[in-house]
C-alpha positions in Angstrom: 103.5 -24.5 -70.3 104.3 -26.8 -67.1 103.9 -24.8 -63.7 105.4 -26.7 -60.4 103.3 -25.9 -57.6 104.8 -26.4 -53.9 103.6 -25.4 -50.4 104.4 -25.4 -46.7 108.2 -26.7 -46.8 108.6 -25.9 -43.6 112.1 -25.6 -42.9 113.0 -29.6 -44.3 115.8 -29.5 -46.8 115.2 -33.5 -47.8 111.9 -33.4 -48.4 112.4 -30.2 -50.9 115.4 -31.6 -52.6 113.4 -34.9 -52.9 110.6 -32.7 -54.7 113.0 -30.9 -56.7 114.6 -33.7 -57.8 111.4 -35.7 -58.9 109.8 -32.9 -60.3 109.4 -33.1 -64.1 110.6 -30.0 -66.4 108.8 -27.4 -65.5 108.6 -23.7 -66.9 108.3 -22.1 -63.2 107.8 -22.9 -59.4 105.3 -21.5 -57.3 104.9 -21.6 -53.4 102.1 -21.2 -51.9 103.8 -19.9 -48.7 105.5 -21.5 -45.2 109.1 -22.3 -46.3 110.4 -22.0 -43.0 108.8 -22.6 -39.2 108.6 -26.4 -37.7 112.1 -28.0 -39.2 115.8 -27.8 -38.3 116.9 -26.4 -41.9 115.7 -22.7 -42.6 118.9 -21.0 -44.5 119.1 -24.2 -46.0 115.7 -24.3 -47.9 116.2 -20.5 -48.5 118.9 -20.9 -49.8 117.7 -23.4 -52.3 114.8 -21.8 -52.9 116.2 -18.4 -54.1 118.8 -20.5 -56.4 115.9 -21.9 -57.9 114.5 -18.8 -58.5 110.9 -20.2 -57.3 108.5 -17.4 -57.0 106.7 -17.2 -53.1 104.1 -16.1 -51.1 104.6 -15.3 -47.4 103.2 -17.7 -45.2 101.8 -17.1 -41.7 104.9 -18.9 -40.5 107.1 -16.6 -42.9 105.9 -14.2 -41.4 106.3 -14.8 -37.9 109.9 -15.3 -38.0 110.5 -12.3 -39.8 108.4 -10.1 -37.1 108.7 -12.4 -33.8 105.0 -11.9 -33.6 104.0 -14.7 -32.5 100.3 -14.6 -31.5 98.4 -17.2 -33.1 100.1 -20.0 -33.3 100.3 -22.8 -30.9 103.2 -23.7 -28.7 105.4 -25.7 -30.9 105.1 -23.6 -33.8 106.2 -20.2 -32.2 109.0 -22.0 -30.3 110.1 -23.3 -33.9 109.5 -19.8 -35.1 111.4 -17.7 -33.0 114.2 -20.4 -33.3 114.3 -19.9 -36.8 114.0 -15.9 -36.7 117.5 -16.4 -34.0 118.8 -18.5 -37.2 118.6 -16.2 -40.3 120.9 -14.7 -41.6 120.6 -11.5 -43.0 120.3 -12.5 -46.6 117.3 -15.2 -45.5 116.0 -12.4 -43.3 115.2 -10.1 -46.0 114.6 -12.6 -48.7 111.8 -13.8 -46.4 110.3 -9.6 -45.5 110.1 -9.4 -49.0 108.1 -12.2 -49.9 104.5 -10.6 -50.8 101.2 -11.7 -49.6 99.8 -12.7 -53.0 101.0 -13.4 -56.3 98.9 -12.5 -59.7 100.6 -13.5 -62.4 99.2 -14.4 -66.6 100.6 -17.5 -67.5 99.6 -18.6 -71.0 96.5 -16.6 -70.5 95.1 -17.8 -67.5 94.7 -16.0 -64.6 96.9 -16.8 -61.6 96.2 -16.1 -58.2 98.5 -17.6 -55.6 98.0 -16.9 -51.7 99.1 -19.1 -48.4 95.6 -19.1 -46.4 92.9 -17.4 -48.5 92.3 -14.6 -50.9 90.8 -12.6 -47.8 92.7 -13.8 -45.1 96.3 -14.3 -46.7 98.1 -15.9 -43.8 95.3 -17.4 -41.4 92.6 -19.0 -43.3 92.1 -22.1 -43.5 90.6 -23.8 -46.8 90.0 -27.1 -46.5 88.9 -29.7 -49.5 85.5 -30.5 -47.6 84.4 -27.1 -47.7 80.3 -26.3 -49.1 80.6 -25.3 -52.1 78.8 -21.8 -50.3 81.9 -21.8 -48.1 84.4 -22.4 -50.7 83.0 -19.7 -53.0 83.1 -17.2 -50.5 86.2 -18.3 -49.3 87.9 -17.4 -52.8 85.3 -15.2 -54.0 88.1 -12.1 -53.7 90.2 -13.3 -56.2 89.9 -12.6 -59.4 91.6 -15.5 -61.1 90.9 -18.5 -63.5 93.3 -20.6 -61.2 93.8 -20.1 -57.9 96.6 -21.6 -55.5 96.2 -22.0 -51.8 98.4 -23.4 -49.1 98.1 -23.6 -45.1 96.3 -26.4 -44.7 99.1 -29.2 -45.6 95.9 -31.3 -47.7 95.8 -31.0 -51.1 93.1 -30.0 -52.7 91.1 -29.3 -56.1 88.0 -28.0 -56.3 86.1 -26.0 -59.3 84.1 -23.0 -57.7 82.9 -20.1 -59.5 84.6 -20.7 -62.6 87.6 -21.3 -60.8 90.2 -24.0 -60.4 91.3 -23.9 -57.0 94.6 -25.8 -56.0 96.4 -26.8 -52.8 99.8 -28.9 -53.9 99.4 -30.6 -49.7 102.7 -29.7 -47.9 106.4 -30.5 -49.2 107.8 -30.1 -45.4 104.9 -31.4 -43.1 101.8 -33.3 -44.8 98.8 -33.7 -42.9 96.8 -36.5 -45.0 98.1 -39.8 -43.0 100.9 -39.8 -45.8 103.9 -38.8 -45.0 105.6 -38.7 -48.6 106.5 -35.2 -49.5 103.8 -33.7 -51.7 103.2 -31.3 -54.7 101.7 -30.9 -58.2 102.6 -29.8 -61.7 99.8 -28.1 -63.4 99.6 -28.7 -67.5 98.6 -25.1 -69.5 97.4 -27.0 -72.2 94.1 -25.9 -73.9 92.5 -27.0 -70.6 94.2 -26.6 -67.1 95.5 -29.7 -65.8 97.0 -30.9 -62.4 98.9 -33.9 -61.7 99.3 -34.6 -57.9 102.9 -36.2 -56.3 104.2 -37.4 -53.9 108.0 -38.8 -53.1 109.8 -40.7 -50.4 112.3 -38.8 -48.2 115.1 -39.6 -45.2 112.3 -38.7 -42.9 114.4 -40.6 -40.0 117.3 -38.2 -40.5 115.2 -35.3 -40.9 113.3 -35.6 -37.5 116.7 -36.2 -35.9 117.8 -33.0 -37.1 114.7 -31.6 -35.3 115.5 -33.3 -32.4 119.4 -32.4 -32.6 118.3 -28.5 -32.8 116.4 -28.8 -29.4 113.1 -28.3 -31.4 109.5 -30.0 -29.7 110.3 -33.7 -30.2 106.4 -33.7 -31.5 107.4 -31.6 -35.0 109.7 -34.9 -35.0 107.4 -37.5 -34.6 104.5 -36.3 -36.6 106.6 -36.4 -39.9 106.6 -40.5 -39.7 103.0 -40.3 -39.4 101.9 -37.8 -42.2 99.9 -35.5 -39.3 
């Protein structure tokens, strides 16, 4: 059994379809959260997203264009998320309310526990690959999982703590690693758990013009070019 993993799509159609379309057969997609917040193309990559049937956490980002809360984030990002929760329409809307938290899910007898930030802080944690191994085990400690998948930090990431594989697929939408290829991971259920990292070339320039276009911070532009 092939699972494709995805996270933090943030909103960018190209880089998504550029993912889907390199992605090998696959039995299911997860997302680890953030499909919308930062780009131009929201009902767009919803749109996709539910077509494809991909199964989805909420993301911190989600969420705040579904509630207009938008305490915690820093300038840009709320100004892209209340844009976005202006944009939605209704079917988005509540596509993106009902997205849960967490996922826990058996897939060929392993344990799947899929969250945006971290098993105890959902949407704010942050979980980053050069974490103790003290940190990263309490950081994950909650979930009771064989595999589990995080998002938030745009990084990819694998690590083996407590017994578990732990997975960030890096950011579809908006990586943050100096490479600003489009980035996610197929994990192999075989009779060990294996992941295979991606990453694919997109029309970044016509992206961050469609930023630009949509009166968005000309930084959530500029930052795609870079990979930060």
């Amino acid at each position: 059994m092939k699972i494709g993993l995805i996270s933090d799509i943030h909103s960018n159609l190209a880089a998504f379809r550029a993912v889907l379309s390199d992605m090998p057969k696959v039995d299911e997609i997860l997302c680890a959260g953030d499909l919308v917040g930062y780009g131009a193309e929201p009902n767009e990559v919803l749109k996709l997203a539910r077509a494809k049937e991909i199964k989805a956490v909420m993301g911190n980002h989600d969420q705040a264009a579904v509630t207009k809360d938008v305490r915690g984030l820093n300038d840009r990002a709320a100004t892209a998320a209340l844009w976005t929760a202006t944009r939605l329409t209704r079917e988005n809307l509540d596509y993106l309310a009902s997205l849960p938290p967490r996922l826990e899910l058996k897939l060929e007898g392993q344990r799947v526990f899929v969250v945006h930030g971290s098993p105890r802080d959902p949407f704010n944690e942050y979980v980053f690959p050069d974490f103790s191994h003290r940190d990263m085990a309490e950081a994950v400690k909650g979930a009771e999982a064989d595999v589990v998948v995080l998002g938030h930090t745009h990084i990819l990431m694998r690590r083996m703590v407590l017994g578990k594989n732990i997975f960030n697929p890096g950011s579809v939408g908006q990586p943050r690693d100096r490479d600003p290829r489009a980035s996610y991971a197929v994990i192999d259920f075989d009779e060990e758990v294996e992941i295979s990292f991606r990453r694919v070339e997109y029309d970044i320039e016509a992206t961050a013009e469609k930023i630009k276009a949509a009166g968005l911070p000309e930084e959530l532009a500029t930052r795609l070019f870079f990979g930060w």
